[in-house]
C-alpha positions as CSV (number, residue, x, y, z in Angstrom):
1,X,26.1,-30.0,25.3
2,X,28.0,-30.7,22.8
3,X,26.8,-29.5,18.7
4,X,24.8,-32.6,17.7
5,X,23.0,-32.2,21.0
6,X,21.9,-28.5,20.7
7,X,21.1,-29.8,16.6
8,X,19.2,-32.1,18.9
9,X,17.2,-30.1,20.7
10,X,16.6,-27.1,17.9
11,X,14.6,-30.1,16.0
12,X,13.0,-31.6,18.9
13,X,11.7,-27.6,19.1
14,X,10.8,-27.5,15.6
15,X,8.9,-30.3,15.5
16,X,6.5,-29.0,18.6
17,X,6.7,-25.6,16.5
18,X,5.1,-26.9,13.5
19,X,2.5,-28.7,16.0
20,X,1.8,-25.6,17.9
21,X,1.2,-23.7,13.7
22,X,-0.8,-26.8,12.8
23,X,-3.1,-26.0,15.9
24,X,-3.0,-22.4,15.1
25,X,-3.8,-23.2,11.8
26,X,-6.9,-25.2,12.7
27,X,-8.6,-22.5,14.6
28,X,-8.2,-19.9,12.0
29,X,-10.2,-22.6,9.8
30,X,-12.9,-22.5,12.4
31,X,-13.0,-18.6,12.5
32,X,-13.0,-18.4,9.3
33,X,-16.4,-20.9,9.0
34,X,-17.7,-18.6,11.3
35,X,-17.0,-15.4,9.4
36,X,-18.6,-17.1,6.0
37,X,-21.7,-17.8,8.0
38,X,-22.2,-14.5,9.1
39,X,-21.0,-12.6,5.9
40,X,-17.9,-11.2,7.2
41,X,-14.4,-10.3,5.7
42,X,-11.8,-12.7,6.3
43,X,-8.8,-10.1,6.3
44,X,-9.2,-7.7,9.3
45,X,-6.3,-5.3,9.6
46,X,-7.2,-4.1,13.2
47,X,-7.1,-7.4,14.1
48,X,-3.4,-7.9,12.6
49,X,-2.2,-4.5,14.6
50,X,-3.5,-6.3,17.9
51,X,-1.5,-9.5,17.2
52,X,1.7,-7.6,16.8
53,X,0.9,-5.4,19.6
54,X,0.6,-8.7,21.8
55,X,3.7,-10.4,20.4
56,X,5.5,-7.2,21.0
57,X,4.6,-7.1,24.3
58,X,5.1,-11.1,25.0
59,X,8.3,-10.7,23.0
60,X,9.9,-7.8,25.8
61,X,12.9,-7.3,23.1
62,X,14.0,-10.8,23.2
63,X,13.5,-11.7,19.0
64,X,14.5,-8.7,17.1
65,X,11.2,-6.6,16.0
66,X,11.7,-6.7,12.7
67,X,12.4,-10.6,12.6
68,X,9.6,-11.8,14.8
69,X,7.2,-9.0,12.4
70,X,8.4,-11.0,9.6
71,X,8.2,-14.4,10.8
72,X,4.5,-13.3,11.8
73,X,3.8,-12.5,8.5
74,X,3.9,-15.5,6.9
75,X,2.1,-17.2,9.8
76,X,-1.2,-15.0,9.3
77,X,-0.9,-15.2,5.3
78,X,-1.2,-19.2,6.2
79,X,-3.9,-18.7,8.6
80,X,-5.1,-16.4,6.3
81,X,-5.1,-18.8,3.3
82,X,-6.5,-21.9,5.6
83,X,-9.7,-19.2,6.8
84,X,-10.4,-19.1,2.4
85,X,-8.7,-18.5,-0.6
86,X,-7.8,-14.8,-1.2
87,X,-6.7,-13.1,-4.0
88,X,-5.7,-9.9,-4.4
89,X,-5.0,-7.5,-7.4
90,X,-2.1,-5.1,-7.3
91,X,-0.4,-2.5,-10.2
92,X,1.6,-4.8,-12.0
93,X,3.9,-6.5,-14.3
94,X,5.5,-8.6,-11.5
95,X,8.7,-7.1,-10.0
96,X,7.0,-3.6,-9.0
97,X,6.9,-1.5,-6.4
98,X,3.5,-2.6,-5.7
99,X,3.7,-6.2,-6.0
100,X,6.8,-5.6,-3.3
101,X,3.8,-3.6,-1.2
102,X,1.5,-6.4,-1.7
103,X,3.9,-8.8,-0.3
104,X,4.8,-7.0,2.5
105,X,1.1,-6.8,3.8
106,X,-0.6,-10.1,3.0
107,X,2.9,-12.4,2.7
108,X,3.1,-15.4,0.3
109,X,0.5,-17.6,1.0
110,X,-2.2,-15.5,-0.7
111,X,-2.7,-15.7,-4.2
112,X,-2.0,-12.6,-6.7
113,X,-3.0,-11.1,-10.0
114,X,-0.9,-8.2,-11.7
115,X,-3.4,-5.7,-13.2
116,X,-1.8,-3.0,-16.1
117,X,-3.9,-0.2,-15.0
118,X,-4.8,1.4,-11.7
119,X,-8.8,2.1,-13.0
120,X,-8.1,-2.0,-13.8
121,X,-7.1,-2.5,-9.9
122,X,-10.5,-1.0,-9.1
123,X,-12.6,-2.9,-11.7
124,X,-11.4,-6.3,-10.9
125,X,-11.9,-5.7,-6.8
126,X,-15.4,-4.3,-7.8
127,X,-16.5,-6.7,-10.2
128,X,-15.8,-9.8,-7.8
129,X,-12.8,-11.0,-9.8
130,X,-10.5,-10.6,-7.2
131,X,-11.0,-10.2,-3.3
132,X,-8.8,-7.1,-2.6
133,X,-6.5,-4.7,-4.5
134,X,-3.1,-2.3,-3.6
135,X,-2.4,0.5,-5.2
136,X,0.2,3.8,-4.3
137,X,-1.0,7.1,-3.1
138,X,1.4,9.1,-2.4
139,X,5.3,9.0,-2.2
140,X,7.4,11.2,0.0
141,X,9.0,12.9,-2.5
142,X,6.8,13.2,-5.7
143,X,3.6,13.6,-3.8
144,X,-0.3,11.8,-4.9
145,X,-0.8,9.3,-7.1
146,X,-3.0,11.7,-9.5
147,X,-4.6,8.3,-11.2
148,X,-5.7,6.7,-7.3
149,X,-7.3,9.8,-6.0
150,X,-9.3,10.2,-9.2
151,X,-10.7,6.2,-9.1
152,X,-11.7,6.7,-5.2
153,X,-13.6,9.5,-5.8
154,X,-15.4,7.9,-8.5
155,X,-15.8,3.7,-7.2
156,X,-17.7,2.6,-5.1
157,X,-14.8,0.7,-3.2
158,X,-13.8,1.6,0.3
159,X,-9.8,2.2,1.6
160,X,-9.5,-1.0,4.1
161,X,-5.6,-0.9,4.8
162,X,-2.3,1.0,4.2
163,X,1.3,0.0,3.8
164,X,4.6,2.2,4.0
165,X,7.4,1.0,1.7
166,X,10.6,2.3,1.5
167,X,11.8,2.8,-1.9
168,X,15.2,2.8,-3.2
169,X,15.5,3.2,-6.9
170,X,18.2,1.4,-8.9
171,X,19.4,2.2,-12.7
172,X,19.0,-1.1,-14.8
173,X,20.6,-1.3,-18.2
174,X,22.4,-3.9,-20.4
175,X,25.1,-1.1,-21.9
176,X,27.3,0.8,-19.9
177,X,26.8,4.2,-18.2
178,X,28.5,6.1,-21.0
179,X,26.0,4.4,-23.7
180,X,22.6,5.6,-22.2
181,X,20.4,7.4,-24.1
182,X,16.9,7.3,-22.8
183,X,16.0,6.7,-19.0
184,X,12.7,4.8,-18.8
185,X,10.4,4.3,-15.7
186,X,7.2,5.1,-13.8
187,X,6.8,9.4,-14.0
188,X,6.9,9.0,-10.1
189,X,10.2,6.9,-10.3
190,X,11.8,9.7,-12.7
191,X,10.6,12.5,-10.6
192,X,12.0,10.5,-7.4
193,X,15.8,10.6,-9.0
194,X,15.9,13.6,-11.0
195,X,18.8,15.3,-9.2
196,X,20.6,12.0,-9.9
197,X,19.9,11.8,-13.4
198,X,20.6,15.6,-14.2
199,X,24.2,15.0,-12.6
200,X,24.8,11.4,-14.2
201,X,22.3,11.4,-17.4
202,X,22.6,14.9,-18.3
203,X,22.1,14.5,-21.9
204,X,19.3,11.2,-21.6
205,X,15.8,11.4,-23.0
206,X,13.6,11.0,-19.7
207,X,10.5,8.9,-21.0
208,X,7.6,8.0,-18.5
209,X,5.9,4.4,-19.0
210,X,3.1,2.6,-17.4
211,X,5.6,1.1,-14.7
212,X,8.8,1.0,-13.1
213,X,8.9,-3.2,-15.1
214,X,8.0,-1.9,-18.1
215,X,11.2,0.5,-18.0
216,X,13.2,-2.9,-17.3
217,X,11.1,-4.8,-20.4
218,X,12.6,-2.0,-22.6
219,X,15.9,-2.0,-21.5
220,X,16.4,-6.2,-22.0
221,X,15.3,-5.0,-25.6
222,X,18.0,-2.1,-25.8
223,X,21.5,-1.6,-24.5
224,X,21.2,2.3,-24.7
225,X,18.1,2.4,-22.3
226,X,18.4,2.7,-18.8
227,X,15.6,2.0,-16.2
228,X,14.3,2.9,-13.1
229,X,13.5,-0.1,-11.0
230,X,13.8,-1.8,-8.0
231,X,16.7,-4.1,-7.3
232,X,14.0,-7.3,-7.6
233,X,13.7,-6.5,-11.1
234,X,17.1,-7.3,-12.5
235,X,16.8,-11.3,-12.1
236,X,13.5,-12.0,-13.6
237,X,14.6,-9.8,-17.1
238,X,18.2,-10.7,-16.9
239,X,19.2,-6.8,-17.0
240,X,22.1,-5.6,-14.5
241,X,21.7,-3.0,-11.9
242,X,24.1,-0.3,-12.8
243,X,23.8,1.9,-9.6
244,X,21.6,1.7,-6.4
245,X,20.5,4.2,-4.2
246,X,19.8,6.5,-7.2
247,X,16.5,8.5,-5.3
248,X,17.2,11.7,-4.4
249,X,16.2,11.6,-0.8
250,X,17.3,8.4,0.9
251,X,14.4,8.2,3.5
252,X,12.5,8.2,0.1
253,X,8.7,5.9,1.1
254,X,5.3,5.3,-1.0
255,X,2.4,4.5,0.5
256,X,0.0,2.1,-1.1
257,X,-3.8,1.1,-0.2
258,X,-5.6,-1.6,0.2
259,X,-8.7,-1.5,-1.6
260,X,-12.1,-3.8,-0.8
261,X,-15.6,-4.1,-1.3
262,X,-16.5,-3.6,2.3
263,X,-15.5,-0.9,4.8
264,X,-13.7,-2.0,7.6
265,X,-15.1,-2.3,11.3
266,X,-14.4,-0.1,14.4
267,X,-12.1,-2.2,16.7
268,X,-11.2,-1.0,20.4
269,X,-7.8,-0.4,20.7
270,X,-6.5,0.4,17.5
271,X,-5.7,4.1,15.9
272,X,-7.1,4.3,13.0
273,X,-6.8,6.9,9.8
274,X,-10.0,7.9,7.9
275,X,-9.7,9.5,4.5
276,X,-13.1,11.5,2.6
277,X,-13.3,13.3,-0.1
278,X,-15.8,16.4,-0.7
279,X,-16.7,19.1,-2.9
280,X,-17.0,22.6,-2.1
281,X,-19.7,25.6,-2.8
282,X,-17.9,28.3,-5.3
283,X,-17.6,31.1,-3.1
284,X,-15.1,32.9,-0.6
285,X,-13.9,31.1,2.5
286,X,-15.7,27.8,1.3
287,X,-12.1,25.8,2.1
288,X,-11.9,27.5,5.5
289,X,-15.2,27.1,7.0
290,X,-14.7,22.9,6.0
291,X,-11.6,23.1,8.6
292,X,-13.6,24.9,11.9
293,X,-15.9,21.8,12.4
294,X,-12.7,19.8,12.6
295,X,-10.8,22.1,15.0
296,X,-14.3,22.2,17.2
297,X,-14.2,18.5,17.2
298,X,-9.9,18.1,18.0
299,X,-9.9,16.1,15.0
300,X,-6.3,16.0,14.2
301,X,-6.4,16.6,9.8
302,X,-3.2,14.6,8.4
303,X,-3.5,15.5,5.0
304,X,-5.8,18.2,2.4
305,X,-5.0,17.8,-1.3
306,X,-7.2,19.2,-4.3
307,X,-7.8,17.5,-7.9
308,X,-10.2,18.5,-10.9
309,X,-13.9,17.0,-11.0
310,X,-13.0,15.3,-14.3
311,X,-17.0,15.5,-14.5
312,X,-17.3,19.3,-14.6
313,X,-14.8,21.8,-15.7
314,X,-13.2,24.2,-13.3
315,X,-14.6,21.7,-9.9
316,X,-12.4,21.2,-7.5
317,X,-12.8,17.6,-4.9
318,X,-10.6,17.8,-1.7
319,X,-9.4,14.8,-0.5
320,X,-8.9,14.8,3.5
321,X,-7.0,13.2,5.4
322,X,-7.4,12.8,9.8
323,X,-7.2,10.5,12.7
324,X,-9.7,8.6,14.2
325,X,-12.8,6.1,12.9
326,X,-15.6,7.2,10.7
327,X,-17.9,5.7,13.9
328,X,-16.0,8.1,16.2
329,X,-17.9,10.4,18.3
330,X,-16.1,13.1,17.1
331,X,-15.9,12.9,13.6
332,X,-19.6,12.8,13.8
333,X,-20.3,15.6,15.3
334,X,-17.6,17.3,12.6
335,X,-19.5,15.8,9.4
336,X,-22.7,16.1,10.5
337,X,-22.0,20.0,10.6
338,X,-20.2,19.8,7.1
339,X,-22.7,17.7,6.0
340,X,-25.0,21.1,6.1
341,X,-22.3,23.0,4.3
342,X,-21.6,20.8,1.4
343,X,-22.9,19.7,-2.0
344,X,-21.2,16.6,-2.0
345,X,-18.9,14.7,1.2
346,X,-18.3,10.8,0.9
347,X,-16.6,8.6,3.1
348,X,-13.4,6.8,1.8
349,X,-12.7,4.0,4.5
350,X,-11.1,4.0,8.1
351,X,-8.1,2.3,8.1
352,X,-5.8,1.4,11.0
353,X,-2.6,3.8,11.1
């Protein structure tokens, strides 16, 4: 065949490709009547992981995994979009880390609101105003998100998803290396390239604001500001990326939650991640006793991180990470002994990992 002909034939494909989404299409609008009528959630995460385990396995290495990941993506935000109209709130201005998050999990064909506040993320999922929200948790390098950890011990919202992101921070700034005076960005995004900026910036003002585009805001404003931000940032403010790559650790990731209303059901043959939080009797060995029902159990713990009741002076909450569902045999049997040991242990969400 000659090139017209193979042009040929990729179109006569395209044309039964769009058929074949237009079908697809039409039965996520029946499943999605169905799930109104019986009060369920339109986005299902476990259900997700099983699609891209099946493609994975129908694919046997002949799309690239990342491509075909993407491509799938988009699909399910349509399907997605067709089953109802989603919204879904995420740290903003535009152009953060989040937003980037946000995009990654539910793709474009969802609608999105930037929220100024974390506590803001959580009032707008609660109050109804939007259907889901994403927020950071922890990054590999800086550690928790002090702000998230506080807001799920105190809402009433349940963890329903999670997203890695790889970050790699860039230095934004209208002037010239030399004529940087104050560094502006996130306090994670500072703490994530301080190395750099102690070699490069020795003699810069370090200034945390409320996000990584709010550095970039400021530094449209002022030659002699640099910011932290990601690359996607430069267009929208018309600010030029100085230098990439500026993290000090090059595998550096965030992860970020999905937050909702409702927890998220069991499904078979998914691994999920369940987080809790609890609080702990003021007396010696308290923290140790909490692990035994967990070893008893071989529940695998991912994660134990402390914070400050911000309701009682000198009260600790421990936030836990560990594999498995909350419905899970196992964990069960290990919270319903904790349960008899401590003042106060509430469930989080179960997540698929």
């Amino acid at each position: 065949m000659d090139k017209n002909q193979i042009r040929g034939k990729i179109d006569s494909i395209d044309a039964q490709i769009i058929d074949l989404l237009a079908e697809r299409i039409s039965c996520a609008k029946e499943i999605g009547a169905m799930k109104s009528k019986n009060g369920e959630e339109v986005y299902v995460p476990s259900r997700e992981i099983l699609v891209f385990k099946n493609l994975a396995e129908k694919n046997c290495g002949r799309i690239p995994e990342n491509s075909l990941k993407a491509i799938y993506r988009e699909i399910i935000s349509a399907s997605i979009s067709a089953e109802k109209k989603l919204l879904v709130a995420y740290l903003g201005p535009k152009a953060t880390f989040t937003q980037q998050a946000a995009l990654k999990n539910f793709g474009s064909s969802v609608e999105y609101r930037p929220i100024p506040s974390i506590p803001d993320v959580f009032s707008a999922v609660a109050a109804g105003d939007t259907d889901y929200g994403v927020i950071p948790i922890e990054n590999s390098t800086e550690g928790a998100v002090l702000h998230s950890m506080d807001m799920l011990a105190e809402s009433s919202l349940y963890i329903v998803g999670q997203i890695y992101l790889k970050i790699e921070h860039c230095l934004l700034s209208r002037g010239r290396l030399d004529e940087i005076r104050k560094v502006c960005s996130k306090d994670q995004a500072i703490g994530q390239c301080r190395a750099w900026l102690h070699r490069h910036l020795p003699k810069a003002v370090l200034e945390p604001v409320d996000s990584t585009t709010t550095a970039v805001q400021m530094a449209a404003e002022n030659p002699e500001i640099g910011a932290i931000a990601s690359s996607i940032a430069s267009a929208p403010y018309n600010v030029p990326i100085l230098e990439k790559g500026i993290q000090d650790k090059k595998d550096n990731q965030t992860r970020f939650l999905v937050i909702g209303k409702k927890a998220a059901a069991r499904t078979d043959g998914v691994k999920y991640k369940t987080s809790i939080v609890i609080s702990l009797s003021d007396r010696p060995g308290a923290l140790s006793e909490v692990l035994i029902p967990f070893e008893r159990a071989d529940v695998n713990l991912t994660r134990i991180e402390s914070r400050p009741n911000r309701k009682k002076a000198w009260d600790y909450y421990f936030f836990i990470d560990f594999e498995g569902h909350w419905e899970d045999e196992k964990t069960r049997k290990a919270v319903k002994e904790l349960s008899d040991k401590l003042p106060m242990i509430k469930w989080l969400g179960s997540y698929p990992m």
